[in-house]
Structures are given as C-alpha cells and as structure tokens.
N, C-alpha and C positions, 0 to 999 in steps of 0.2 A: 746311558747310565751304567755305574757299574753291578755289576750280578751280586746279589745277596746274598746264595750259596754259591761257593763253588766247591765242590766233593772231587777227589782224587784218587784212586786207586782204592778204594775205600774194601777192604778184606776184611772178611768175618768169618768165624770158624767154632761151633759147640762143642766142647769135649763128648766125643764119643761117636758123631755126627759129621756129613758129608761136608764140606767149604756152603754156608749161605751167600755169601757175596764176594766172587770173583775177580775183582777188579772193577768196581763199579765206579764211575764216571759222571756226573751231573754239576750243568748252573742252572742257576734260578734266576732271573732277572724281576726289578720290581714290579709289580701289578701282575707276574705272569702265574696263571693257576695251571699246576703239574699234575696231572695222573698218573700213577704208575699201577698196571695191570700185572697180572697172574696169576696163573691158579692158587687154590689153599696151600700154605706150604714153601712156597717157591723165594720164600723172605724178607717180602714185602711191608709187613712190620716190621721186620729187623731192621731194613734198611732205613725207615719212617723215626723209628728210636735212636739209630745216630742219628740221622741229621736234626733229630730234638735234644739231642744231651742226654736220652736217658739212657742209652748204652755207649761203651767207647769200642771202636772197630780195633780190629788185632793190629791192621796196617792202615799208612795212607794218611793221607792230610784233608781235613776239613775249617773251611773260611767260610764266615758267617759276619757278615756286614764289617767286613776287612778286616775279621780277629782272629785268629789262627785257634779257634776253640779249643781244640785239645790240648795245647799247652795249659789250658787253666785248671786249680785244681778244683776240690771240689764246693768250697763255698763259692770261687770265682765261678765255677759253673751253674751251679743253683742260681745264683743271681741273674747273670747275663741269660739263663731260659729265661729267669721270672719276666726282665725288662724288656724282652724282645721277641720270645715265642708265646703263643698262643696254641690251645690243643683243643682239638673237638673230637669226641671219638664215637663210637656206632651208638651206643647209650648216652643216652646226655647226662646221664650221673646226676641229677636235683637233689636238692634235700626237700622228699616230698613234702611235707607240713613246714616248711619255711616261703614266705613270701617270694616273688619273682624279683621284688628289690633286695631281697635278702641272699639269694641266690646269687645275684650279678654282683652284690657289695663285696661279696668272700675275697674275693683276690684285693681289692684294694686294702680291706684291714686286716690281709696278713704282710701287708707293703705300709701297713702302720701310715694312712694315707687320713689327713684332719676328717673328722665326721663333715665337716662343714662344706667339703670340696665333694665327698662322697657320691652323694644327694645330686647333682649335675652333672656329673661324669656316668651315674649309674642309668641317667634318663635320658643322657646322648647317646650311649651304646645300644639300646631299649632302642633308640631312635633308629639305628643303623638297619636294624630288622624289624621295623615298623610295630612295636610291638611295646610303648611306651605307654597304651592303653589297658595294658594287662600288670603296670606295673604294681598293685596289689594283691594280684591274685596270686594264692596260692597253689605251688605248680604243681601239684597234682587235679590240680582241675583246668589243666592245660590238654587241646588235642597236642599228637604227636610231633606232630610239625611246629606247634607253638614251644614244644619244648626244646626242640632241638634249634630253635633259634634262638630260644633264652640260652641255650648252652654258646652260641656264636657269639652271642654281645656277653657271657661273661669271660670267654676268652679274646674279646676285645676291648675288653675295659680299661685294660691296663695301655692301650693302643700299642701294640705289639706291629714288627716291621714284617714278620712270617707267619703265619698260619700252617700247623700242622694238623690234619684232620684222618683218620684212621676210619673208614668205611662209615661215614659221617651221614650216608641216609641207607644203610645194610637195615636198620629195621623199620623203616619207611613201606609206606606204599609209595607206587608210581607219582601219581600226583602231587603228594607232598614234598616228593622226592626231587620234583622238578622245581618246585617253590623253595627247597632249599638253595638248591644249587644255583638260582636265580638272584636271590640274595648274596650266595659267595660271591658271585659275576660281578654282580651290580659295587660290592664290596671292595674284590680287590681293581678292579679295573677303574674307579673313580677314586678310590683311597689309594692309588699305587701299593696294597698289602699282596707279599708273595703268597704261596699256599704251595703248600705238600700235600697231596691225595690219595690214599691209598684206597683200590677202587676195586671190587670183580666187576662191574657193572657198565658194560661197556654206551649203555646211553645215557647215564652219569658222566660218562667219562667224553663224552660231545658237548658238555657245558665249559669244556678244560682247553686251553690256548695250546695247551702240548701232554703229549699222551706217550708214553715210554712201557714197553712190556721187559720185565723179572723173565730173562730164558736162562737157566742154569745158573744163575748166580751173576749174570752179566745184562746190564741195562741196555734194550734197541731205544732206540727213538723209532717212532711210527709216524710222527707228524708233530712240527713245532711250528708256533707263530706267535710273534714274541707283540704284545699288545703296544699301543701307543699309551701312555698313559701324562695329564696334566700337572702333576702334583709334585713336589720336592719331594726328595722319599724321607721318609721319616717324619712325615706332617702330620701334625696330630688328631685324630679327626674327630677328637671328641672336644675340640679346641672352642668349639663355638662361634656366634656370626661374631665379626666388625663390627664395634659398637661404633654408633655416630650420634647417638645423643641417647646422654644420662636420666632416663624418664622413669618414674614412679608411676602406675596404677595403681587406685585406691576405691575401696571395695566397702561396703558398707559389713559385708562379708561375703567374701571372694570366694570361700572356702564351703559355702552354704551347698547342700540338697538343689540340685535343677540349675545352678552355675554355670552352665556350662559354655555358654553363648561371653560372656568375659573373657572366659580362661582362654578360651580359641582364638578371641581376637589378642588376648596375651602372647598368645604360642605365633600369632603372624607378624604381633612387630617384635617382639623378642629376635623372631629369625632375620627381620629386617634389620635389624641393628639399633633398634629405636626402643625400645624398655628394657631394664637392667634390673626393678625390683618390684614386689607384688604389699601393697599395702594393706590388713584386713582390720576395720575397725573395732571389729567383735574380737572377742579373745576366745583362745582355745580351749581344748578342754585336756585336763591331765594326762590322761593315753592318747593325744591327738586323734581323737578317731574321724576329725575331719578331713583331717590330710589324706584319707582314703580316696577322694573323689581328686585329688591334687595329683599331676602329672608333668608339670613343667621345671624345667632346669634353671628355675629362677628360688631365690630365697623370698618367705613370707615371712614379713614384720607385722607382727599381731601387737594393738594400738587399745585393746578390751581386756577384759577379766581380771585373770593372773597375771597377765604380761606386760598392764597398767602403767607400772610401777613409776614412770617417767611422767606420763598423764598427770597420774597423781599429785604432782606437784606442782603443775602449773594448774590444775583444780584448783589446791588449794591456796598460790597464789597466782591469782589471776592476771592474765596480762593485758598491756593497754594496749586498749584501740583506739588510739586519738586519730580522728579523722576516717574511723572507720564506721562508729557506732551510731550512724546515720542508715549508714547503707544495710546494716546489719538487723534494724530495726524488725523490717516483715518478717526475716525469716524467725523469727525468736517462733515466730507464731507456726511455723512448720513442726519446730524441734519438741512441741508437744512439754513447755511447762520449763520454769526456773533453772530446774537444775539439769534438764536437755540442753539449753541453750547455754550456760555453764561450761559443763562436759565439752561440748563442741567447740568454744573457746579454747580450754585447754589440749585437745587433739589438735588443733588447728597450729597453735603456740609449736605442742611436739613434734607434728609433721614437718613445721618448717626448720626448729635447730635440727632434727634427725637429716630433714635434706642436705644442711650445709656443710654435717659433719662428713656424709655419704657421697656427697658431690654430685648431686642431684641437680639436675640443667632443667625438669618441666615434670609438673605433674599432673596426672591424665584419670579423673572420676570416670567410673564406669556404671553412672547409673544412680536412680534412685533418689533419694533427699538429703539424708545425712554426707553421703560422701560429696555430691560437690559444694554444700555449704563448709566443711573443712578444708578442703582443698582452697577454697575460696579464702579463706581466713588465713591460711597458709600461707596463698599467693599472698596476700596482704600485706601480712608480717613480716616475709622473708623475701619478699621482693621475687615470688618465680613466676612464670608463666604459667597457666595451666589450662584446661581443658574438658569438656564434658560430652558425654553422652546422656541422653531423653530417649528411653524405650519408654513404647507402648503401658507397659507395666508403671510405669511411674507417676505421682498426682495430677503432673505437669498438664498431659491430656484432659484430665476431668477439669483442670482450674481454666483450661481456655476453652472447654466446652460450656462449663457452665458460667465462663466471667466472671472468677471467683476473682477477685480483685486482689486482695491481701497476696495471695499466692502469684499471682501472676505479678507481684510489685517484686517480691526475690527473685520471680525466674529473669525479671527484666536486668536485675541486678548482674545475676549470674553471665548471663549470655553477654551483658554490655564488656566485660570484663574479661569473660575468656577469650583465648588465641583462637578456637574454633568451636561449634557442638555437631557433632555428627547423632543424625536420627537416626530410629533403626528402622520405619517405616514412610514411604513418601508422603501417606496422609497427615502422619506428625507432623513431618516436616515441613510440610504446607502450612500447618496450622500455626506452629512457632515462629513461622515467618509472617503471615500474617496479623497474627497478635501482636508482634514484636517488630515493626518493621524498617524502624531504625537500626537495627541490623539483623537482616534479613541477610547481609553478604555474607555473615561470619556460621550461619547457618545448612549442614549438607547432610543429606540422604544416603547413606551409605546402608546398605540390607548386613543382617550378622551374618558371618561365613558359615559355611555348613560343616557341624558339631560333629559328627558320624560318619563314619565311610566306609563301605566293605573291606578286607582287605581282598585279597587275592584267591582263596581257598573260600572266601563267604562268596565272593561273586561266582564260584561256579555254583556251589549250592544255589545260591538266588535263581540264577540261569536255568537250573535241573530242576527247578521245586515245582514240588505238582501238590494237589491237594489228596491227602491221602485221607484223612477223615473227613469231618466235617468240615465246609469251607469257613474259614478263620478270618471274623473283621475285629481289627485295630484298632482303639482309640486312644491318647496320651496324654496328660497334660494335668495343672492344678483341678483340682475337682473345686470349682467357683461356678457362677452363675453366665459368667461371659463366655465359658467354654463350650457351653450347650448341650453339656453332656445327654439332659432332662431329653430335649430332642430326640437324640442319637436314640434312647431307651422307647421313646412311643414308636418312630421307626421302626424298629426291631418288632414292636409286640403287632405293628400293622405284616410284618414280613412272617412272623410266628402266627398269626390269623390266616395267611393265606397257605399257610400248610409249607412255609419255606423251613429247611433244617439248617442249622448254621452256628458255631462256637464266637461267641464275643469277649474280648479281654478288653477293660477298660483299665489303663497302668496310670498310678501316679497318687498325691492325697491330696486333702484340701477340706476346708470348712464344709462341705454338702456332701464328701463323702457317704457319711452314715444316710445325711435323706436319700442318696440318690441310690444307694443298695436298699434302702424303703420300698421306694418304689420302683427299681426294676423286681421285688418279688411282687407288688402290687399288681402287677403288668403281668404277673406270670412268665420270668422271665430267669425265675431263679436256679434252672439249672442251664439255659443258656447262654447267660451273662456272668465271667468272673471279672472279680475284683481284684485288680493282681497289687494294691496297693504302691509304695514307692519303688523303685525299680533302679538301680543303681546305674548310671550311663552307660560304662563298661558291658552292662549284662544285655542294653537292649536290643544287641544286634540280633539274639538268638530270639523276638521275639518279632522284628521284622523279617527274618526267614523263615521265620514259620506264618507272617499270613499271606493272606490272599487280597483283603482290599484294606485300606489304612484312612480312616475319616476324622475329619476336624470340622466342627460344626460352629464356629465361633459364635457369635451375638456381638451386637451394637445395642447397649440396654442407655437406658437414662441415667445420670451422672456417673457415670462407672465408663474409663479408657474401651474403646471396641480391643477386640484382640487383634491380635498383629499378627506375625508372622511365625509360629509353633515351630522351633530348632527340628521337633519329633518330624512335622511335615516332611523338613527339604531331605531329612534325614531318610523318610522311609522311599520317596523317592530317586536317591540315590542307590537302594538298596532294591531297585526293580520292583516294588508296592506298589500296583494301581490305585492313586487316590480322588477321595471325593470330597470336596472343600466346598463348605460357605461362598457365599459372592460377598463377602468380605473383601475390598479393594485390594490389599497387601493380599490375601491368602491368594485372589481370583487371580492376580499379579505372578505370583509363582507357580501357580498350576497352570494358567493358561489351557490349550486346547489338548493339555497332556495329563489331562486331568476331567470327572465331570463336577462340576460347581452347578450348586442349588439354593434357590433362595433362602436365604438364613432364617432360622424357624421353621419350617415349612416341612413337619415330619414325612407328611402323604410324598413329596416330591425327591425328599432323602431316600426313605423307603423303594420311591418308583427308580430310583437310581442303583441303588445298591440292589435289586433284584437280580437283573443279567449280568451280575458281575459274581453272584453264586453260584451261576449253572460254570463248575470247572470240573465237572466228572469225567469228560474226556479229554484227546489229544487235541483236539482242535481251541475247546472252552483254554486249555493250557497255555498255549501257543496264542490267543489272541490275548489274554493274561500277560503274557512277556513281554507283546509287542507295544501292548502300554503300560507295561512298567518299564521298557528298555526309550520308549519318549521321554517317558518322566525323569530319568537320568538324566538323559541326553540333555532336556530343557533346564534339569535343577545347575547340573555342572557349567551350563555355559553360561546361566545368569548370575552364578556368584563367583565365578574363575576370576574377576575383575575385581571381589574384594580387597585380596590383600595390596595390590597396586591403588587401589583410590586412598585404601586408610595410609598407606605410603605417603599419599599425595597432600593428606592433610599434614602432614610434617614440613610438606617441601620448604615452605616461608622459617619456618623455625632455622631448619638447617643454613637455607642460605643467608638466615642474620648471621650466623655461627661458624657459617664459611666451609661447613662438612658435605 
C-alpha cells in the first residue's frame, strides 16, 4: 500500500530561535502507529503541527494521502484536516457538563452532518473504545482513561485516515496509560488508521510499530516494523455490519427501566446483520428522558403517546380482518377491555404499512403480550413473517401452569403462526412444548446474553478488591414476591443474631418495596440493610466491585411464573462476585458448582451459606474469594459465549428462503 504521509526535507525555523527541524524526513504507512521521542524542547510538537496542517514548515514538501498539502490554501486546508485528521492531545479537552453523546457529536455538527445519521455514527465510535455504555453520562464523571477515550472516538467520528495524537496519556497514570494505547493498537492495526505520536514515554512508546527520536532537529529511526493490516485504507469503520435481512424488533416498551436483556439481544443481531430498526409501543415523553438507558445505533420508532399520530387513524378507522377475527378472538381477552383490543388492531394495521414503506423482510416481538399480539396482526395484514420471544416474566408461564385455557388458546395461535419462539429459560421451554405440542419444532431454548461486562480497568479492580469495611452482600432485582427478597432479610437478621457484622444493599423497586423496608427495620436490620432503590444499568458496575457475595433467592410460588434467570446474576458473575443462588432450575443451571445454591426459601440454609463467605478480613479469606468469583466467570462466559451464534441460527431458514 501506498504511505499516507510522506514528509521531505521538512525545515522550520522561529524568528529569533535556533532551526527546530533540520531536514526532517518521514512515511507513514496505513495501520502503522509512529512515535517520535525527545526531550522537552527538541520540536517534537512543531514537527506533530506540520504533519497536522496547523503549522506550515519554512521548506520542504509534504503528501498526505497523495495531495501535495501545502499547495492548498487555507479553507482547502481546514477542510482536508477536518475530513481526514483526527487530533487527541494530553488533555482530552470535554465540555465538562455536556453529555459523552454531546462531546462525540461536536465534529459532526460542525461538518453540518443530518441529526438523523448523528445518533449511529456517534455510538459506532463509543463503540471503537468500548465505551458505548457511558454514552449519557456526563463527562465529568468520567475516570481519566474514560475520558481520554471519549476524546479518541471524537476524533474518530468523523473516520479520519491519520490519527495525530500529542502526548495522549502525559496525564495518565501507568495503567491507564496502557489501556489507552491498547485501544490505539487494537484501532489502527484492525481499522488500517495511521497515527502520529508525540511521546517522552518510552514504554508508551513499545505500544508503537516504529519509534523515531528528534536529535537536533533531525529525525533517527530506532526501530520500524511496518504492520500487516486487512482493510482497504480508507474504510469506514463506523460503516456498520452487512445487513442480510431487514427485521424489526418490537417492544411493548423497549425503552423501559430493567430492559436491558432486549436491547442486548438487539445489539447481537444488529451486529449480525439481521435487525435494521427498534419498534416501542409506548410513546415517549417530551425530553426523552427514556433514551437515557438507549445505546444502540439503530433508530426507535415510537407507536404510543405523542408519536401516535398514524395509530390514530387506523383507531379511528378500523381495519378488516376478514378471515382473521376468528383467530383473534382469545386474545381480545388478554388486551384487558374494548378499547385494548381496538388499539392493538390499529398498531397492528400501522406496523405493517410502516413495514412496507421501510422495507421490512420480518418482524421479531421480544417479549410480553401486547407486542407479539401486534406483531401478529401485523404479520396478518401485511403478509410478513415474524417471530416471538416467552420469558419467564410473561402470563404465558402462569397460563400453562395453571391451564388457564382462554390464554393458552392465543398463545396456541401465536406460536402455530410464527417462523420460530425462542425461550429464555429451558423450563419454559419445556412447558411450551409440552402444552403446545403440535409444534413443539418451531419452539427453542436460547438463555439471554449477558447485559454487563467489566471492562478492562474494572477487571483489575475486581481482581485487586479486598474488603475494606464491612463485608458487602448484593442483591438486585424487581422488589416482587418471587424474588425472595423477604428471605434474603430473615437470613441476615439469623447472621445479625449470631454476632455476624456485614453491609447489605438490596438495588432495584417494585410493588413490596415499602413492605420489605418494613420489615428489614422489624428484623432490626435498619442500619444494615440499604435500600438503594432503581439503579440505572450503566451505574451497576460500581456496585458489583464494591461487593463481596451477590444473592438471588428466587421463589416458585402458586400461580405466579418461578423466576428465571436475573440478567444481575450472570452479570455479577462475570464481574468475579462469589454467588449464592436458589435451586431454582435455570438459576442452579448458571451457577452450577461456581456457585453455592440453597433450597429456595430456606433462610437457616441461605444464612448457613452466606456465613463463610464473610470471614474476608485477611489475605487468604481474599484469595479464596477470587478464586470463586474467577470460576464464576469462567463458568458464566462459556455458557452464554454460544448465544449470539444460536440466535443466528434461528434466522438461518429465513435467510436461506431469501437466498442471503
């Protein structure tokens, strides 16, 4: 390939001041990352500023992705930096009190760039520096390394072919310092992106394919090795997967508090190529302040409230269903009353002309009642295929435990009708197949992916974490009756009887909130039990590094779904938390022997469990602490590493009618 910079004779000179650059000499080739060393002084900026455009040398010719730059004047030059350099320099320059989306956005809406394209280019770059989770926070409540990677993806927004970076971890610590330049690595040698470095740091500068020291104004080379790289140079990398089929997901509200188990299986066929838009039934609200928990580079179509306006009209006039309103019959009885049943006619109507204006191939319910009875009316209408998911969470369970007959006549409907239903638990999906077992083929087991994941700088923390106060137990989830919270609380007050000390945080809300902060004071319990209420996804990593054991005590009660499998679970285990689970099938199923599991209910036996996992006041209680929370990883990662290829698999049949 041909070199990206090539600099010639390149002369500079201050009035009043000794020659800074001599004859300086350099190529760059694509994907290859340069350091240039020397001491303060020695011109090393200067040198960094021509090859960026923002100074012009006395002498000497400079070519930048084969344009003879300094022939151009000065808007020719502003531009050709805008469209093709990028700058990161030792401060990451934020605008503190502006969002991390609003920080990355800046270059594109001074490139006068549609709002509409914005929004997925701002959350592929986020992407490049694993840092797409953070994209609401405000950066000032970024660590240091969090920010100098938002400062990389917003000089890669614009997908720029060079990278000029000016002592880009000088106010770093060491470790951070490594995790950045880890990201440059990973960056330009997969993305073929050059880079310029200006470095004192000479083990910064062993992250760099070629390393050049500044002696008197004249460039050595000290060591060059020019990378292999995959890529056409100039491919765009915030371009996004190959789409191979045009699928909608539809969400009863996609956008909801605890969502997060959707959006994730959203964000794996997205990257597969297989969903293209995010459907929410619910409507927004006027400052979106739902979009907050929203992080994917897909567009939401809101089908509720204000956003109606389309709905509205097939409301009020209604459309036929000839040859439908047979099949339709049971679920009237789901949709809770005249004018549900209504409603969901007309979404159904809207979903399917919105399909065929959008060019929508299949659409994919994730969950719940309302969404796949639309979707259903949808297919109907509009002739598409579509598809559902049955979690745990949904009536579906309660109506085939209890043989609720009515309910079980739509879910029959449903499943006879769709292309496939993927469960989220294997007990479910036992149960669907045997209630239903004329088709029982079209029905599969697929576990949700796991929602949360260290990054790189939390996993050493996890690793290093010792108990410095009180030993810290964990519990998450809807404050409901099948969660077992009640449990978890007599536990505690038998562990507070025998003279145990110990911090409890129970995160999350729910209808028995208020009773169950009742009675953990009843229990005596009220200064070491808090209540951390809802807990925003983003924020729970900092509350799995800070414990020590992480408990989910589910329940299997009467008429009411058992619980299934807690996103929080796989999530604290991935995050090196020793956990102690229910013999709950699905939960005993993910913890397995990396874990202790107790019969559900059973406070005395929770209690006798979570005792020895308190004693972590020394090195050794710490160290046996790691070594199972470093199973629990180990176990949680390898049983869901096969998600996003099964839910692949459930496309396969679609695709190969389609020939993709």
């Amino acid at each position: 390939m041909a070199p990206v910079i090539i600099a010639r004779d390149i002369r500079k000179r201050y009035a009043g001041f000794a020659p800074v650059l001599r004859g300086v000499n350099l190529e760059v080739e694509p994907g290859e990352i340069v350091a240039i060393m020397g001491p303060s002084g020695c011109g090393k900026s200067t040198m960094l500023h021509v090859l960026g455009l923002l100074h012009a040398p006395d002498s000497g010719s400079v070519t930048i992705l084969g344009k003879d730059v300094l022939s151009l004047n000065r808007e020719e030059t502003a531009a050709f930096r805008r469209d093709n350099l990028g700058f990161v320099m030792q401060q990451s320059n934020l605008f503190d009190h502006s969002t991390v989306f609003e920080n990355v956005e800046f270059p594109l809406i001074y490139r006068e760039v549609p709002a509409a394209e914005r929004w997925p280019r701002v959350i592929r770059a986020l992407e490049l520096v694993r840092l797409s989770s953070r994209v609401h926070y405000p950066s000032n409540r970024l660590s240091g390394g969090e920010q100098q990677r938002v400062a990389i993806a917003r000089a890669m927004v614009n997908n720029p072919r060079i990278l000029m970076a000016d002592e880009p971890t000088g106010a770093l610590d060491q470790r951070t310092s490594r995790l950045v330049m880890e990201n440059f690595r990973t960056l330009c040698h997969t993305g073929g992106v050059a880079m310029v470095m200006v470095t004192h740091d000479a083990k910064m500068a062993d992250y760099c394919d070629t390393v050049y020291t500044l002696e008197e104004g004249i460039l050595v080379c000290q060591r060059r090795t020019i990378p292999q790289i995959h890529v056409q140079p100039g491919a765009d990398l915030l371009k996004g997967p190959d789409i191979r089929l045009h699928t909608a997901m539809v969400a009863t509200n996609f956008l909801h508090e605890g969502g997060e188990s959707p959006r994730t299986l959203a964000h794996i066929l997205h990257e597969k190529g297989l969903l293209t838009h995010v459907v929410t039934l619910q409507g927004g609200s006027l400052l979106g302040k739902e979009m907050q928990s929203y992080s994917l580079p897909m567009p939401v179509r809101h089908m509720g409230g204000l956003q109606a306006g389309s709905v509205l009209k097939s409301f009020l006039v209604q459309p036929s269903l000839a040859g439908v309103e047979s099949d339709f019959t049971p679920m009237k009885g789901l949709l809770k009353g005249f004018a549900a049943a209504r409603w969901a006619k007309a979404q159904g109507a809207d979903l399917a002309a919105w399909a065929q204006e959008e060019g929508i191939d299949f659409l994919y319910s994730a969950g719940g009642i309302h969404a796949p009875v639309v979707c259903w009316l949808a297919s109907r209408m509009g002739g598409l295929p579509f598809a559902m998911d049955v979690r745990d969470t949904d009536i579906w369970a309660g109506a085939i435990q209890d043989g609720r007959l009515a309910e079980l006549a739509a879910l029959r409907v449903l499943v006879r009708d769709a292309a496939f239903v993927r469960c989220s638990t294997r007990e479910l999906c036992e149960a669907v197949r045997t209630a239903l077992p004329e088709t029982a083929d079209k029905v599969s087991w697929i576990p949700d992916p796991l929602t949360l994941a260290p990054q790189e700088e939390e996993m050493a923390v996890a690793q290093m974490h010792e108990a410095v106060k009180l030993p810290h137990i964990l519990a998450c989830g809807c404050m409901e009756d099948r969660k077992g919270f009640s449990v978890l609380l007599k536990a505690l007050a038998r562990l507070q009887q025998e003279g145990r000390e110990f911090r409890c945080t129970l995160a999350g809300d729910g209808p028995r909130l208020k009773a169950l902060k009742s009675e953990a004071k009843s229990l005596g319990l009220g200064k070491s039990v808090r209540f951390a209420g809802f807990v925003p996804h983003a924020n729970m990593n900092s509350l799995y590094l800070d414990a020590d054991v992480y408990v989910t005590c589910g329940l299997s009660l009467p008429g009411q779904p058992s619980d299934g499998i807690p996103s929080a679970l796989g999530e604290a285990m991935a995050f090196l938390v020793p956990v102690v689970a229910s013999d709950l099938p699905s939960q005993a199923w993910l913890v397995g022997d990396a874990g202790k599991i107790v019969p559900r209910g059973d406070d005395a036996a929770l209690a006798a469990a979570l005792a020895p996992m308190l004693q972590l006041e020394d090195r050794e209680s710490c160290n046996r602490r790691l070594a199972m929370g470093t199973k629990g990883r180990e176990r949680v990662l390898k049983l869901l590493e096969q998600v996003p290829n099964a839910l692949e698999g459930l496309f396969a049949p679609l695709l190969q009618q389609r020939g993709a």
